[in-house]
ChimeraX commands (.cxc) that place a marker at each C-alpha (Angstrom):
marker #1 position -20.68,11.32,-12.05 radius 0.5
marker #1 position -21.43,13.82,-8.92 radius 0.5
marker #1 position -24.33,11.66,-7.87 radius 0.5
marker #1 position -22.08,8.30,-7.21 radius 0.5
marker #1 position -19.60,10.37,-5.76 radius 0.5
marker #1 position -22.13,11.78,-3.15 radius 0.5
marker #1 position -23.33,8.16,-2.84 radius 0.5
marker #1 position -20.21,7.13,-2.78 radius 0.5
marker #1 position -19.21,9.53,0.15 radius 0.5
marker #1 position -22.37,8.85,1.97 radius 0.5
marker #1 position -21.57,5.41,2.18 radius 0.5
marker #1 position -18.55,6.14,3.69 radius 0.5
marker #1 position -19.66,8.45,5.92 radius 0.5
marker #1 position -22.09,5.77,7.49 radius 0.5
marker #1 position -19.44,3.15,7.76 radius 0.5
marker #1 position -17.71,5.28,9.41 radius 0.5
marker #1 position -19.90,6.20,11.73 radius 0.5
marker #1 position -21.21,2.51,12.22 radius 0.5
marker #1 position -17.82,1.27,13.21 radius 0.5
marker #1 position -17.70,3.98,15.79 radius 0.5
marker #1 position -20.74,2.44,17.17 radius 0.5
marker #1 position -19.51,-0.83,17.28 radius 0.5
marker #1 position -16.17,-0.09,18.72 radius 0.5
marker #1 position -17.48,2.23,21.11 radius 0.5
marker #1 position -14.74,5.00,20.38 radius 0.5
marker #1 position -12.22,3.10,21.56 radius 0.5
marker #1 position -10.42,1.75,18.42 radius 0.5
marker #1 position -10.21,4.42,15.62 radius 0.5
marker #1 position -10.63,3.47,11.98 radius 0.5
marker #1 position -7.29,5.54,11.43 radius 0.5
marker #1 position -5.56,4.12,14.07 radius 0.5
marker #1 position -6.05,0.94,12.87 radius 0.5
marker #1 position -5.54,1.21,8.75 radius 0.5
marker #1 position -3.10,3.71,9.46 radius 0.5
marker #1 position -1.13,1.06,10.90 radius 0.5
marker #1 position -1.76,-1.43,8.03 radius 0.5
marker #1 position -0.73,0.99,5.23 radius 0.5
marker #1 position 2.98,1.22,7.28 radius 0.5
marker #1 position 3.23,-2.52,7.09 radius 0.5
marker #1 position 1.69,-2.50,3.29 radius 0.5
marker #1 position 4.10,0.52,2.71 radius 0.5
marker #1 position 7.16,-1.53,4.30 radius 0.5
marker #1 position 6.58,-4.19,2.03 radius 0.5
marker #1 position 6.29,-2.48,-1.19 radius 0.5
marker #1 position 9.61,-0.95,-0.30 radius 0.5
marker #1 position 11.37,-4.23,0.25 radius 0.5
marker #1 position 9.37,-5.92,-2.90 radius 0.5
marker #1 position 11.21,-2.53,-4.90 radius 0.5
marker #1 position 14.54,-2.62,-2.97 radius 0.5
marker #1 position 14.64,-6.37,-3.86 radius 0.5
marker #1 position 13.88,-5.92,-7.54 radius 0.5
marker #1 position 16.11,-3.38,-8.13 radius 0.5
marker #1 position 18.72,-5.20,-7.02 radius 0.5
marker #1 position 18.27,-8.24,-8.90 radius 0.5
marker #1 position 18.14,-5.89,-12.37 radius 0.5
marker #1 position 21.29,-4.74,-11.12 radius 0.5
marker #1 position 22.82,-8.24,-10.49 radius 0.5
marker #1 position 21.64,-9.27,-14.21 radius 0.5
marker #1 position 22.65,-6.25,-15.79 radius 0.5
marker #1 position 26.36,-6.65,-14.36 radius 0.5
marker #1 position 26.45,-10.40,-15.38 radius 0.5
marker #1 position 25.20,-9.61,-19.17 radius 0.5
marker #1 position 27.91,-6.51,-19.06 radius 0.5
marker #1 position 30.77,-9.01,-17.53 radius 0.5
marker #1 position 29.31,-12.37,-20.00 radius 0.5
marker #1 position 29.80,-9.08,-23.19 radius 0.5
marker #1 position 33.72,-8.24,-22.43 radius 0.5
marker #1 position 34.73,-11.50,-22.33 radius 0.5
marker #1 position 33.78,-12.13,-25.76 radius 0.5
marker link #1:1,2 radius 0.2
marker link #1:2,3 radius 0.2
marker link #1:3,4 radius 0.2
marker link #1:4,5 radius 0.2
marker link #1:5,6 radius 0.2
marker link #1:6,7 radius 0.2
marker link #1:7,8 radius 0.2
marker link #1:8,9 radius 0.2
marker link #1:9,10 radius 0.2
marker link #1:10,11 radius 0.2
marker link #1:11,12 radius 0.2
marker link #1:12,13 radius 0.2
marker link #1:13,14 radius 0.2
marker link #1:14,15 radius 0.2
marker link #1:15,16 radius 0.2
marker link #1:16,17 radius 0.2
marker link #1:17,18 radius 0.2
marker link #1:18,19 radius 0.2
marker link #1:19,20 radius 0.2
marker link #1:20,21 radius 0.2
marker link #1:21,22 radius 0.2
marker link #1:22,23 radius 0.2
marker link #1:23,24 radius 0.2
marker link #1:24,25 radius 0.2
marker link #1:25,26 radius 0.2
marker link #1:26,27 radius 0.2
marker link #1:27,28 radius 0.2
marker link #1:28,29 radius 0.2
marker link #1:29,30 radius 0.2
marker link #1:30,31 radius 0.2
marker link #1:31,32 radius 0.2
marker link #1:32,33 radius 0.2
marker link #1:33,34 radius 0.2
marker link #1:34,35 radius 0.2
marker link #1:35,36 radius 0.2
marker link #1:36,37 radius 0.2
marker link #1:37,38 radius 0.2
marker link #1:38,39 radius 0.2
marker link #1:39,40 radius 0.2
marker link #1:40,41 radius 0.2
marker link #1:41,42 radius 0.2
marker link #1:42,43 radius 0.2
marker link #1:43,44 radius 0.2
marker link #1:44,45 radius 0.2
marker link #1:45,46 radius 0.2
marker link #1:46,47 radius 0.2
marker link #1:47,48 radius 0.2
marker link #1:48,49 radius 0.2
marker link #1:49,50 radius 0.2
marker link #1:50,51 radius 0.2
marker link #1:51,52 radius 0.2
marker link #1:52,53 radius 0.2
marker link #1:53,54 radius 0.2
marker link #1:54,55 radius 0.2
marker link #1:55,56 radius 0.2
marker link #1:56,57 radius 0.2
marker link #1:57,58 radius 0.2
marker link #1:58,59 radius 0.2
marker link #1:59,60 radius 0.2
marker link #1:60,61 radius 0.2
marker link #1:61,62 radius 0.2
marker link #1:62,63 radius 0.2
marker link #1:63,64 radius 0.2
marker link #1:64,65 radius 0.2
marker link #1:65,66 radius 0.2
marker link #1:66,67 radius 0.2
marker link #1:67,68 radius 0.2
marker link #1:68,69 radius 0.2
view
């Protein structure tokens, strides 16, 4: 299990250093995933915002369809 995590964090050590090289410095890997974890974060929020409210929504009809009977 150590050896393919050292592999595993060798690998990653060269890709990051290989898109350095190919971005010249000037666009960090950070900068740039950073960026798309907000909008991936964003989402998930909405997805769980939207959800929530729909169990809400349900749970009040089935409450509101029980006392009229």
């Amino acid at each position: 299990m150590q050896q393919q995590l050292d592999v595993w964090k060798s690998r990653l050590t060269a890709f990051y250093r290989k898109l350095d090289a190919l971005t010249g410095g000037l666009v960090s890997y950070e900068l740039v995933y950073g960026s798309l974890g907000t909008v991936v974060a964003l989402l998930f929020w909405i997805y769980l915002n939207a959800t929530i409210t729909l169990l809400g929504a349900h749970l009040s009809a089935v409450i509101d369809r029980r006392n009229e009977v």
